[in-house]
PyMOL Python script that loads the backbone (N, CA, C, O; Angstrom):
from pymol import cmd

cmd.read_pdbstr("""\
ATOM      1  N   UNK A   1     -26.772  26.195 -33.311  1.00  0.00           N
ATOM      2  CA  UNK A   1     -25.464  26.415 -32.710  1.00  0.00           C
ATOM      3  C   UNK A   1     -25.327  25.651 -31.398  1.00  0.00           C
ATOM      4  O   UNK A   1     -24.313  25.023 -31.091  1.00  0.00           O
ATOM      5  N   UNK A   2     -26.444  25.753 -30.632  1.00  0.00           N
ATOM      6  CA  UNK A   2     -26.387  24.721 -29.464  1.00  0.00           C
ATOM      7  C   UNK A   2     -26.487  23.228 -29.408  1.00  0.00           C
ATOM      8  O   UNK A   2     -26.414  22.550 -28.383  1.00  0.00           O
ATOM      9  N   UNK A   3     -26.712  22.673 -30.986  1.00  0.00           N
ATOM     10  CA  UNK A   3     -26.364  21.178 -30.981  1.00  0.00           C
ATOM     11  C   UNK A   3     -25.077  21.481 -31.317  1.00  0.00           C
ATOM     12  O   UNK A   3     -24.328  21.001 -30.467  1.00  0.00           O
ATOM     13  N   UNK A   4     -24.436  22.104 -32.238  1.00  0.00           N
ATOM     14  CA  UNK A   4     -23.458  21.759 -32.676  1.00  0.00           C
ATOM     15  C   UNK A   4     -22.168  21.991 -30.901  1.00  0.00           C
ATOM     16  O   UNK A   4     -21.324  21.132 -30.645  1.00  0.00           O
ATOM     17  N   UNK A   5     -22.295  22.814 -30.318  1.00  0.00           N
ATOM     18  CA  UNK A   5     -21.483  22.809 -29.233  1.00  0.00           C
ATOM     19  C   UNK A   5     -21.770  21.483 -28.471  1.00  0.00           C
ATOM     20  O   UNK A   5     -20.807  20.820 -28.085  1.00  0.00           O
ATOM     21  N   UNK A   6     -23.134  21.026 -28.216  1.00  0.00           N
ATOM     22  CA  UNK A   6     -23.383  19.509 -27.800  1.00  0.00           C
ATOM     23  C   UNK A   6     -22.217  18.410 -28.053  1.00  0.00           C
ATOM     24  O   UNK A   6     -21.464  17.988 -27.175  1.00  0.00           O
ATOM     25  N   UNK A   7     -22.209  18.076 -29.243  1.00  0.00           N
ATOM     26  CA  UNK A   7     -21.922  17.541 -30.221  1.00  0.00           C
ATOM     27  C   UNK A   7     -20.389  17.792 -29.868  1.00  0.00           C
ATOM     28  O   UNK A   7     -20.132  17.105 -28.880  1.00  0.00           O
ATOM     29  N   UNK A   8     -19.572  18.314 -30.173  1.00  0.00           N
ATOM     30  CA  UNK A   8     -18.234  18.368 -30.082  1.00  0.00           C
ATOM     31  C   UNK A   8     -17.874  18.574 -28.750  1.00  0.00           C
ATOM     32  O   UNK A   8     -16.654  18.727 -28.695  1.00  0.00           O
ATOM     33  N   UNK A   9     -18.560  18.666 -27.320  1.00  0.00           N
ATOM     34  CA  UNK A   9     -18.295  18.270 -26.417  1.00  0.00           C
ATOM     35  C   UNK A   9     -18.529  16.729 -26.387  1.00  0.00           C
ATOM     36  O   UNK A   9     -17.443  16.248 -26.710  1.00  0.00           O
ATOM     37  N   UNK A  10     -19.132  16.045 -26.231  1.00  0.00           N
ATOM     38  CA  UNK A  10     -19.845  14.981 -26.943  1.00  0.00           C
ATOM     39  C   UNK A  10     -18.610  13.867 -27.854  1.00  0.00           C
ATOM     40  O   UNK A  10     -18.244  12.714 -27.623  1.00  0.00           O
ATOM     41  N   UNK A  11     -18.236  14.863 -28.941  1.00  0.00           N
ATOM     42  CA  UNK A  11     -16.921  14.044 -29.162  1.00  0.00           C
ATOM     43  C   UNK A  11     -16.071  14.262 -28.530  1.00  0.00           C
ATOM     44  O   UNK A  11     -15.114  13.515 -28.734  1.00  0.00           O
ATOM     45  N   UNK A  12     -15.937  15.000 -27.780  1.00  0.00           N
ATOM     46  CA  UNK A  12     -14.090  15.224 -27.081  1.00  0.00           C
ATOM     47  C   UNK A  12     -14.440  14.197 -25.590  1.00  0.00           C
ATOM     48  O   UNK A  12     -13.670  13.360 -25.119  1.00  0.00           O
ATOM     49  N   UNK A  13     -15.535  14.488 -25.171  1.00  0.00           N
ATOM     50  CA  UNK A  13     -15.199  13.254 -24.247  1.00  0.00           C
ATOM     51  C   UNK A  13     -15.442  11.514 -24.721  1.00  0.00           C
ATOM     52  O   UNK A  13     -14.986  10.589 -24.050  1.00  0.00           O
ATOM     53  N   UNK A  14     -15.992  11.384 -25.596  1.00  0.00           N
ATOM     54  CA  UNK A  14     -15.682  10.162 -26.237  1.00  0.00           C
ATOM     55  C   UNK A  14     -14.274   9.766 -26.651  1.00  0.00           C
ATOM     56  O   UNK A  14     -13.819   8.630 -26.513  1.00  0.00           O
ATOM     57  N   UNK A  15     -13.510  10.986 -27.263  1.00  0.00           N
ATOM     58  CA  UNK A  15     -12.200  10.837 -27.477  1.00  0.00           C
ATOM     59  C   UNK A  15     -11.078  10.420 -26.247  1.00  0.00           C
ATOM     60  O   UNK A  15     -10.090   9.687 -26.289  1.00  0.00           O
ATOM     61  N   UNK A  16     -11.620  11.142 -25.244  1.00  0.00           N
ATOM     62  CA  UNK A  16     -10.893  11.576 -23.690  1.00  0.00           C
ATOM     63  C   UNK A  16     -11.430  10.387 -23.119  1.00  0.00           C
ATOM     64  O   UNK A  16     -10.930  10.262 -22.001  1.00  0.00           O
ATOM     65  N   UNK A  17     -12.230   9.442 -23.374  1.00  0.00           N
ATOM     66  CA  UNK A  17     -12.390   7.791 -23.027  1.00  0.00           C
ATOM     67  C   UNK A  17     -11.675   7.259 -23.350  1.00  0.00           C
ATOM     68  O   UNK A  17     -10.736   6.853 -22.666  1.00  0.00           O
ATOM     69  N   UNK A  18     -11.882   7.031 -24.713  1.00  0.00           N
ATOM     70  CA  UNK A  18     -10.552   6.511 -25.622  1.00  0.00           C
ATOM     71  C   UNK A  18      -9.434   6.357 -25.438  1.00  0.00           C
ATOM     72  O   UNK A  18      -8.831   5.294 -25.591  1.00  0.00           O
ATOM     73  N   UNK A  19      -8.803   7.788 -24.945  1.00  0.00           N
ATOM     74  CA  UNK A  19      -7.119   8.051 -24.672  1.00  0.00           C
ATOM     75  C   UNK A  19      -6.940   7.081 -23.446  1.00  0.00           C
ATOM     76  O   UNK A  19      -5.989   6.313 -23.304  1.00  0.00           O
ATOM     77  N   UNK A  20      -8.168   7.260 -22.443  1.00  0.00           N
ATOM     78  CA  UNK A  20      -7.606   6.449 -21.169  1.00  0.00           C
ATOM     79  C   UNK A  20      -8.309   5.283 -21.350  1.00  0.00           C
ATOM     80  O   UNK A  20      -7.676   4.546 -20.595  1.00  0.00           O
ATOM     81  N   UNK A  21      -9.367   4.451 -21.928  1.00  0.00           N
ATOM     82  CA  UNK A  21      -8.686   3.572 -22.293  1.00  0.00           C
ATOM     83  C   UNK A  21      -7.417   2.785 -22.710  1.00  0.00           C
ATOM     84  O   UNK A  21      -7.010   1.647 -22.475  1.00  0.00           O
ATOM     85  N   UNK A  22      -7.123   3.451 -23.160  1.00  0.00           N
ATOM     86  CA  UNK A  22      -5.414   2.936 -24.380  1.00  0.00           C
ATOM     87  C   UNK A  22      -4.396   2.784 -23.144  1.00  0.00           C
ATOM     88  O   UNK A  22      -3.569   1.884 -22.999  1.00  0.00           O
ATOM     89  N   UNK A  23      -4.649   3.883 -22.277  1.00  0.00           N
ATOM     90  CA  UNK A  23      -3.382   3.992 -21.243  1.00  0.00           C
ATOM     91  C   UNK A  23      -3.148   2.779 -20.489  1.00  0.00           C
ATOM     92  O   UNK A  23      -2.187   2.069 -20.192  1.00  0.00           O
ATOM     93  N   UNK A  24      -4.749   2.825 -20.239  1.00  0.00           N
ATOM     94  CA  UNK A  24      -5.562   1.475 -18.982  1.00  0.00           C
ATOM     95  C   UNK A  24      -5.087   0.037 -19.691  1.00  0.00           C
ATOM     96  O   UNK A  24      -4.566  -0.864 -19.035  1.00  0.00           O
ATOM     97  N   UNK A  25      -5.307  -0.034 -20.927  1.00  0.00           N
ATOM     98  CA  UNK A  25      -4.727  -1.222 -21.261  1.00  0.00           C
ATOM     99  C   UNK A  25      -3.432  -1.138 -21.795  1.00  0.00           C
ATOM    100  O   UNK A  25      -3.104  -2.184 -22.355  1.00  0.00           O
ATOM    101  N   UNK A  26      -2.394  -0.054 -21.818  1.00  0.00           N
ATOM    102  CA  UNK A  26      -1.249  -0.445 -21.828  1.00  0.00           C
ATOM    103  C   UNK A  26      -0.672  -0.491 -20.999  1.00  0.00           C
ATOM    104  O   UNK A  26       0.506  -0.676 -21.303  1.00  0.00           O
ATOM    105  N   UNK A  27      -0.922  -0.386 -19.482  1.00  0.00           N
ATOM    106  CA  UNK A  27      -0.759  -0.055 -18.708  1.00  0.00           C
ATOM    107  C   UNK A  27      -0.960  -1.857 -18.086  1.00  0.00           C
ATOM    108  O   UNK A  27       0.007  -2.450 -17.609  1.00  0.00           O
ATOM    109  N   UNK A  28      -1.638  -2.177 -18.144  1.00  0.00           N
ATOM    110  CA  UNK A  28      -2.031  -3.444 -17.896  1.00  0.00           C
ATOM    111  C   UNK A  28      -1.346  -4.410 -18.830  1.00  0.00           C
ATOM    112  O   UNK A  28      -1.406  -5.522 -18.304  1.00  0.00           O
ATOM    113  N   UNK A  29      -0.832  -4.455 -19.783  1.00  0.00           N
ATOM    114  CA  UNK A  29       0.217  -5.405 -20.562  1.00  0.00           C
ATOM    115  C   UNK A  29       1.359  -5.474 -19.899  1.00  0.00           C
ATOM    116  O   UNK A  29       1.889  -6.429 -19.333  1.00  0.00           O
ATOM    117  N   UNK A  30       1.845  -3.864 -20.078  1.00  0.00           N
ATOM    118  CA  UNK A  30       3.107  -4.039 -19.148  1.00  0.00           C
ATOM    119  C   UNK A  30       3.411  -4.549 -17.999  1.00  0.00           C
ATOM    120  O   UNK A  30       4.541  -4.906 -17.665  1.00  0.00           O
ATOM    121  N   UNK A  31       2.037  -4.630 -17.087  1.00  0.00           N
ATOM    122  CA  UNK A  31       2.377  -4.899 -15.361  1.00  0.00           C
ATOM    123  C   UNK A  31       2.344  -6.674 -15.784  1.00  0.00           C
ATOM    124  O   UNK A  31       3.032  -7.588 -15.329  1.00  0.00           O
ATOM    125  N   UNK A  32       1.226  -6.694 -16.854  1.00  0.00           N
ATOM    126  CA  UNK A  32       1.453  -8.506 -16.998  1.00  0.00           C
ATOM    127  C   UNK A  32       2.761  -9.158 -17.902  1.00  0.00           C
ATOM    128  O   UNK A  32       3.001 -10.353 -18.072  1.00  0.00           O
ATOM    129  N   UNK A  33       3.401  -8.168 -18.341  1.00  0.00           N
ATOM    130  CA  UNK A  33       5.027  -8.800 -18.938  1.00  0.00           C
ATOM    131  C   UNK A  33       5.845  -8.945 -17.939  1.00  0.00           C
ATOM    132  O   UNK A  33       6.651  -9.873 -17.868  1.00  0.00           O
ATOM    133  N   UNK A  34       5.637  -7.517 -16.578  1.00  0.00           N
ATOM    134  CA  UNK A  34       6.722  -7.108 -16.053  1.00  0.00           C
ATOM    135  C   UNK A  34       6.062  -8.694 -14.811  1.00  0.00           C
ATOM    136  O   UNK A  34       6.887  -9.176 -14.035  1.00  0.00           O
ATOM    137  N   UNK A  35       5.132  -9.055 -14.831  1.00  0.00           N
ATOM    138  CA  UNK A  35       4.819 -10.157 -13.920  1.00  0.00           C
ATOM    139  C   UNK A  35       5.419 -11.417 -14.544  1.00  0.00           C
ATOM    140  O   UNK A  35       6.269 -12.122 -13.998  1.00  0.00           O
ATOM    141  N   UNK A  36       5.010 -11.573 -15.462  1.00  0.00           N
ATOM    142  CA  UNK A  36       5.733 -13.001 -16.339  1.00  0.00           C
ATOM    143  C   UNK A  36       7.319 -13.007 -16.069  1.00  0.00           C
ATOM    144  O   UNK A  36       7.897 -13.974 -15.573  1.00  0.00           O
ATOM    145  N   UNK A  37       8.178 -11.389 -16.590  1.00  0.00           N
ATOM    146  CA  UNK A  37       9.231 -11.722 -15.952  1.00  0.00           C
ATOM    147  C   UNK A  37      10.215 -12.240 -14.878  1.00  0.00           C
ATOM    148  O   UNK A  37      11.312 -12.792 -14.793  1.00  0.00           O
ATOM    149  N   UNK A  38       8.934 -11.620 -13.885  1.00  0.00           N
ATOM    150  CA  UNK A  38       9.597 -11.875 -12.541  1.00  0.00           C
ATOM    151  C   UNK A  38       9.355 -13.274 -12.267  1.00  0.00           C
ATOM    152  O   UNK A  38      10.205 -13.853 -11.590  1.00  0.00           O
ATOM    153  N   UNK A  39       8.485 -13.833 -12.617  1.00  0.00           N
ATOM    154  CA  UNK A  39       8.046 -15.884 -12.616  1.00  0.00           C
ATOM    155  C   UNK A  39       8.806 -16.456 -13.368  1.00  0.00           C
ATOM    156  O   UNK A  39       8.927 -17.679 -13.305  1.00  0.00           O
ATOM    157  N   UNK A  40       9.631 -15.561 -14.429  1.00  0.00           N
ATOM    158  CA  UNK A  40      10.224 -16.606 -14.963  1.00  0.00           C
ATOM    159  C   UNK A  40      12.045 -16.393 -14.123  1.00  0.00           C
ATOM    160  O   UNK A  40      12.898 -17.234 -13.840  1.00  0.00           O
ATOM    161  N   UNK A  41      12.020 -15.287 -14.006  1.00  0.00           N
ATOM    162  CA  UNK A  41      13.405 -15.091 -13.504  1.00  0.00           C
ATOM    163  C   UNK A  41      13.373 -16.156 -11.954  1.00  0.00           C
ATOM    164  O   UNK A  41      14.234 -17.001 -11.709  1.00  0.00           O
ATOM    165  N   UNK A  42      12.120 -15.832 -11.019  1.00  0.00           N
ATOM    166  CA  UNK A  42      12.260 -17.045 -10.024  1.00  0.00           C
ATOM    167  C   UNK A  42      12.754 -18.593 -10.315  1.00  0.00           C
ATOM    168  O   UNK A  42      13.602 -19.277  -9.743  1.00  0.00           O
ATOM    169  N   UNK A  43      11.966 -18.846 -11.330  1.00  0.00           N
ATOM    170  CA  UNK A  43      12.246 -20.255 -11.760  1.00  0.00           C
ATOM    171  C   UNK A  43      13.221 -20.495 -12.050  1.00  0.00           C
ATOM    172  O   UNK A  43      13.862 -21.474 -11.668  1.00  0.00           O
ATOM    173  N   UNK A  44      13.587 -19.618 -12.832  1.00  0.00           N
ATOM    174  CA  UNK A  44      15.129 -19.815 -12.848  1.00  0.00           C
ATOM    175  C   UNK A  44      16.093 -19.611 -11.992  1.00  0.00           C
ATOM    176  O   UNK A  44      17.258 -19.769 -12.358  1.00  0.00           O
ATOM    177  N   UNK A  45      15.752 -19.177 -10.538  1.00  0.00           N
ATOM    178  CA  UNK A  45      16.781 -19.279  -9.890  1.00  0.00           C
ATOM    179  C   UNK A  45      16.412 -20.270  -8.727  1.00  0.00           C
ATOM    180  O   UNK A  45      17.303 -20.464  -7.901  1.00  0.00           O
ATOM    181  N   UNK A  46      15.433 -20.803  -8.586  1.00  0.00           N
ATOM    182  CA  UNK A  46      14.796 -22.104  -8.575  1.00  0.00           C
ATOM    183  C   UNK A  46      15.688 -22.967  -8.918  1.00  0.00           C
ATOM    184  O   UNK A  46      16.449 -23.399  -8.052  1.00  0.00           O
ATOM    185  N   UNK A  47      15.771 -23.334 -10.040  1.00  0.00           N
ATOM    186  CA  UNK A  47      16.570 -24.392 -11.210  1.00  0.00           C
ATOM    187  C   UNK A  47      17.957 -23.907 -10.425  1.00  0.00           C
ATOM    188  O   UNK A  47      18.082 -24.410  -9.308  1.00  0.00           O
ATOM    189  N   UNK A  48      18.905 -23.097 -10.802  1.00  0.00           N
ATOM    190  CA  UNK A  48      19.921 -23.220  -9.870  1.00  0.00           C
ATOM    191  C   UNK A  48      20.524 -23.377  -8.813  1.00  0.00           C
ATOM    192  O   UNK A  48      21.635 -23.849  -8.574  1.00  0.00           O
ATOM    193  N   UNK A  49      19.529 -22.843  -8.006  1.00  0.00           N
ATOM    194  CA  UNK A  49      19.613 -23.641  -6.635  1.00  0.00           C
ATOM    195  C   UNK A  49      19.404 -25.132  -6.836  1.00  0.00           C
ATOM    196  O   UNK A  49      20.299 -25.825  -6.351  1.00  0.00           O
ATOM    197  N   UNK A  50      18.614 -25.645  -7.324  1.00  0.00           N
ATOM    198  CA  UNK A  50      18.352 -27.186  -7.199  1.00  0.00           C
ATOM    199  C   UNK A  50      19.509 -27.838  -7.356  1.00  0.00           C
ATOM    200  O   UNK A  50      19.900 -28.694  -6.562  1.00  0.00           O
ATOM    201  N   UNK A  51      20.348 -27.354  -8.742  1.00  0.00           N
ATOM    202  CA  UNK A  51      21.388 -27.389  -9.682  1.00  0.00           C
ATOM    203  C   UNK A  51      22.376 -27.432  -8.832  1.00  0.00           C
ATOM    204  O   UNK A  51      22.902 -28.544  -8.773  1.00  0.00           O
ATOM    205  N   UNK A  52      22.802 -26.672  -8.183  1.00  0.00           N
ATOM    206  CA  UNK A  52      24.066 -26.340  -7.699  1.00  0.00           C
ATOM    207  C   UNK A  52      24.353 -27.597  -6.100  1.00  0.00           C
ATOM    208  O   UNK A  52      25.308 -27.742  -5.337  1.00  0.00           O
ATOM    209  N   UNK A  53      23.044 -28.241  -6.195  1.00  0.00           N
ATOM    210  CA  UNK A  53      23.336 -29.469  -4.952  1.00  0.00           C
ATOM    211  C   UNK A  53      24.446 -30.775  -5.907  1.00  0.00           C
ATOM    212  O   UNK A  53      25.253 -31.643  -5.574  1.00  0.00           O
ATOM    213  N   UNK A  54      23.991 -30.354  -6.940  1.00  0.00           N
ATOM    214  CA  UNK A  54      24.389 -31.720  -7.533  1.00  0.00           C
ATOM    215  C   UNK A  54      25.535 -31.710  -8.798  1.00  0.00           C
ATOM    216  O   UNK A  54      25.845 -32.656  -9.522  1.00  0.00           O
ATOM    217  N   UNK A  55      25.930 -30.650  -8.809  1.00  0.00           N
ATOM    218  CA  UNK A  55      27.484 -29.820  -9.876  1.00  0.00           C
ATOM    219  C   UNK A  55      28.770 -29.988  -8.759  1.00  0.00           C
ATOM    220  O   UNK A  55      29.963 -30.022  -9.057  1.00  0.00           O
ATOM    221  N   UNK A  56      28.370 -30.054  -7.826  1.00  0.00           N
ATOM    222  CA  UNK A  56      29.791 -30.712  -7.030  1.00  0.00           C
ATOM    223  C   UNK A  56      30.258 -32.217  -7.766  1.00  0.00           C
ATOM    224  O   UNK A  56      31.449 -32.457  -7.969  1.00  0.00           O
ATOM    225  N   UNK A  57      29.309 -33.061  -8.086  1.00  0.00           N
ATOM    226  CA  UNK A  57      29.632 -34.557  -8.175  1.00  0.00           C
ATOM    227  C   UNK A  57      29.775 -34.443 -10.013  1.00  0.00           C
ATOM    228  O   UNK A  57      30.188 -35.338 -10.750  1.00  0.00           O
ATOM    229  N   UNK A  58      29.329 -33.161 -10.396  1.00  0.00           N
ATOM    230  CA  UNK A  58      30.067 -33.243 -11.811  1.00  0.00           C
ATOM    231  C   UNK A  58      31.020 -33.917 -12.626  1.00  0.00           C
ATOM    232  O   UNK A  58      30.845 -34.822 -13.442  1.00  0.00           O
ATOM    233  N   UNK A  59      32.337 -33.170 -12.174  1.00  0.00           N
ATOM    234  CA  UNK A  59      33.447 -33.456 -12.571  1.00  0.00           C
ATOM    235  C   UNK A  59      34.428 -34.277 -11.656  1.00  0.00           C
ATOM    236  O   UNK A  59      35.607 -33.982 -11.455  1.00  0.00           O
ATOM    237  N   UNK A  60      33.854 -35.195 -11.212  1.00  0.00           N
ATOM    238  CA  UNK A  60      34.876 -36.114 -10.539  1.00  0.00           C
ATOM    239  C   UNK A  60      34.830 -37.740 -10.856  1.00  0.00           C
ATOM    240  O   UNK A  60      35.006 -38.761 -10.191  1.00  0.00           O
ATOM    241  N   UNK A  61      34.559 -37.488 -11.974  1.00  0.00           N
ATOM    242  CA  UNK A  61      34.640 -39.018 -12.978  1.00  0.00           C
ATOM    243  C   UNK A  61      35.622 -39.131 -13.391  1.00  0.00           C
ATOM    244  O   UNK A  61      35.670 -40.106 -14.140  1.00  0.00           O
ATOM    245  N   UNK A  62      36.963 -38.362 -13.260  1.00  0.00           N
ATOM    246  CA  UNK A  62      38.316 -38.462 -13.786  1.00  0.00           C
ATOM    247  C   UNK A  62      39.141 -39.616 -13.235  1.00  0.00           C
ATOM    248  O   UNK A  62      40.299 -39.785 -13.618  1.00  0.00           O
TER     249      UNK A  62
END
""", "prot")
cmd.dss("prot")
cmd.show_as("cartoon", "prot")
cmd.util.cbc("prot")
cmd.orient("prot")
């Protein structure tokens, strides 16, 4: 009886690794999407600023 209580303590914290594992790395995808977003949203406002020096001389080929 005293392995078997071993034993299923034993699995529940192997399990209770597990869970926070999973968290730890979903947790870590998201902060690296929510990072990619924000580099890409800069760049892009990067690009418009650059953009917007030179959209004055656009339309005056008429």
């Amino acid at each position: 009886m005293e392995n078997a209580s071993k034993a299923l303590v034993i699995a529940a914290s192997i399990l209770i690794g597990l869970i926070l594992l999973a968290i730890f790395f979903y947790e870590l995808s998201y902060v690296s999407s929510t990072t990619k977003e924000i580099n890409a949203n800069m760049k892009r406002k990067e690009i418009l600023e650059f953009n917007t020096q030179f959209e004055a001389y656009a339309d005056t080929r008429s």
